[in-house]
Every structure is written in structure tokens, then in C-alpha cells.
C-alpha positions in Angstrom: 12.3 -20.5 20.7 14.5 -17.8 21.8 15.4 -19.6 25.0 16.6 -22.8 22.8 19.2 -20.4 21.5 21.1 -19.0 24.9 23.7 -21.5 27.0 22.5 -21.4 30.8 23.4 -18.0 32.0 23.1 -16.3 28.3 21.5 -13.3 28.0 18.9 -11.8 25.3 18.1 -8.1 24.3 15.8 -7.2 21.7 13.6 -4.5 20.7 10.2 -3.7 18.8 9.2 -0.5 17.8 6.3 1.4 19.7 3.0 2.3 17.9 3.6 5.6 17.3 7.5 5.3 15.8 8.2 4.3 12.6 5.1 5.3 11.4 5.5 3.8 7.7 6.5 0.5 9.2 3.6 0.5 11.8 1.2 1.7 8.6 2.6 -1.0 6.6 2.4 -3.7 9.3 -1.7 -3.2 9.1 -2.2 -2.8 5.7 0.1 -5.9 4.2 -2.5 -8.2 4.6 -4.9 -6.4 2.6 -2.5 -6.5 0.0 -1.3 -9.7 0.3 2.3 -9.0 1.3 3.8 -9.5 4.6 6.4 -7.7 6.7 9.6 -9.6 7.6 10.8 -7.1 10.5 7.1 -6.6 11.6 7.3 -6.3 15.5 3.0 -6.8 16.0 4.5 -9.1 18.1 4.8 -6.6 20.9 2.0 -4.6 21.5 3.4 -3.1 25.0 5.7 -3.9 27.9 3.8 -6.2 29.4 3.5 -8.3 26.4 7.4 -8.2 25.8 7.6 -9.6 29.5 4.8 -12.2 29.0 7.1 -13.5 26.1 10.0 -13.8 27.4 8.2 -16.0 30.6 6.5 -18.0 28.0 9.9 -19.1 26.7 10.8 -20.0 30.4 13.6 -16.9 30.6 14.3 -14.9 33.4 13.5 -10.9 33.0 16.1 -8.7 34.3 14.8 -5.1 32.9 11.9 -4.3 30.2 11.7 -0.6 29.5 10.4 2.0 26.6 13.5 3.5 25.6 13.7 7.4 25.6 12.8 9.0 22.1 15.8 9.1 19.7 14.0 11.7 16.9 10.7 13.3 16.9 9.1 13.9 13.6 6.2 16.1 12.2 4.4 15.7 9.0 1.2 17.6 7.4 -1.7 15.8 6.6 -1.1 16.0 2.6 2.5 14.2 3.0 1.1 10.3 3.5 2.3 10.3 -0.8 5.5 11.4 0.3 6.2 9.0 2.8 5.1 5.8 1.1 7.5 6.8 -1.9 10.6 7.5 0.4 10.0 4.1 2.3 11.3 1.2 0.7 7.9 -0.1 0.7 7.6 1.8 -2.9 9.1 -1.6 -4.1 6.4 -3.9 -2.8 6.2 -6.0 -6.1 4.0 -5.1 -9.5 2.4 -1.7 -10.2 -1.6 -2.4 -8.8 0.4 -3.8 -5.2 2.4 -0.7 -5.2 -0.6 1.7 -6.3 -3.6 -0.5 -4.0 -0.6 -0.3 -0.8 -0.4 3.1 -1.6 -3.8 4.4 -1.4 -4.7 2.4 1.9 -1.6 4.1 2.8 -2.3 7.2 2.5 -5.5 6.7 4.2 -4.6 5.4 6.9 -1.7 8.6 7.6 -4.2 10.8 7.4 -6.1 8.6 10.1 -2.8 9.1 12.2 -3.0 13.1 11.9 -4.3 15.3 15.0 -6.8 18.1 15.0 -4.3 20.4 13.5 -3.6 18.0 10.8 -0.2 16.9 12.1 1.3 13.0 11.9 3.6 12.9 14.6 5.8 10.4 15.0 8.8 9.9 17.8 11.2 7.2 17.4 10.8 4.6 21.0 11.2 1.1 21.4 10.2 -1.5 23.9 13.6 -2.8 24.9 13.9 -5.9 26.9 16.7 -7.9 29.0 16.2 -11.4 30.3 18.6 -14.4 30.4 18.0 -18.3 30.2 18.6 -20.0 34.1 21.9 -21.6 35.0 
């Protein structure tokens, strides 16, 4: 698809988060199904470099450069704060009351999945970045 869009010699650059950055998007990207709401910026679509660069062959483009991108904040939280975070999200306005309060609680669950021994959430902000451009 993304190829179909670029004249010969265009150029495409795009990102998707890593696993570990944004972690209330990344939470939110696994449980929207389970409460029946999807994500429109959800980036599942990448799950590393290589898959970035397997895209962009699959739409016939050639790769210049496909990279993680240095960290541009790191982030702690304690164990208790998976509340905290859902609420400052915009995710707090996924639709009725039982959405919100069932997206919530597997929320919640799953940040405290995410926290270390110590009971820390850590959470960097990376991306997979990618370069490629369509043939001439």
C-alpha cells in the first residue's frame, strides 16, 4: 500500500513505537480486544527491526536505513501507579462506564505484570524508525 503512494524515487519514513515505550499505548494495544475497542495508532504492526524491513520489501520498496532510535525520556513508575496512568491516558474516555472500569482493571493488571523485582515499571521512549524509497 505504502509503495502505491510514492512517485519513482519518493521516499517514506515512519515509525512504531518499541515494546517497552509508551507503556499505556503498548498496554492498551493488548487489552482492546478484550474489551472490544480497537486502537487506531496501534503500531503491533512492527514487532522489531527486522519486521519493519520485511514490510517495506513486501511492498516492493527499497530500504535505505532501519534503526531504533536513541531514547528521548526515560520514565519510572511504582507498582501501585497502573490507576494513575490509565486515568491520565486519554484511554479514560474509551466509551460507557463498564468499558472504561473492565479496560481499567485488565489495565492495571497487566502494569503490574510490567514491574521489576523492585516493583518498578520502567518505560523509555524509542522507536523503530525506517527509511526506504519506491525504485525509479
Amino acid at each position: 500500500h505504502w509503495a502505491s503512494l510514492l512517485v519513482p524515487g519518493g521516499r517514506l519514513l515512519t515509525d512504531a513505537v518499541i515494546e517497552r515505550s509508551l507503556i499505556a499505548h503498548t498496554i492498551l494495544r493488548h487489552i482492546g480486544p478484550e474489551v472490544g475497542r480497537a486502537l487506531i495508532w496501534d503500531s503491533s504492526w512492527v514487532e522489531n527491526e527486522d519486521s519493519l524491513k520485511q514490510l517495506f520489501v513486501d511492498d516492493g520498496l527499497v530500504i535505505e536505513e532501519v534503526y531504533e532510535s536513541e531514547g528521548y525520556e526515560t520514565r519510572e513508575y511504582d507498582l501501585e501507579d497502573g490507576a494513575e496512568v490509565f486515568e491520565q491516558s486519554m484511554f479514560r474516555k474509551l466509551g460507557d462506564l463498564e468499558v472504561k472500569e473492565k479496560a481499567k482493571e485488565l489495565f492495571v493488571e497487566r502494569f503490574r505484570e510490567m514491574a521489576d523485582q523492585d516493583g518498578v515499571v520502567r518505560e523509555e521512549v524509542r522507536f523503530y524508525m525506517g527509511i526506504a524509497r519506491k525504485e525509479l
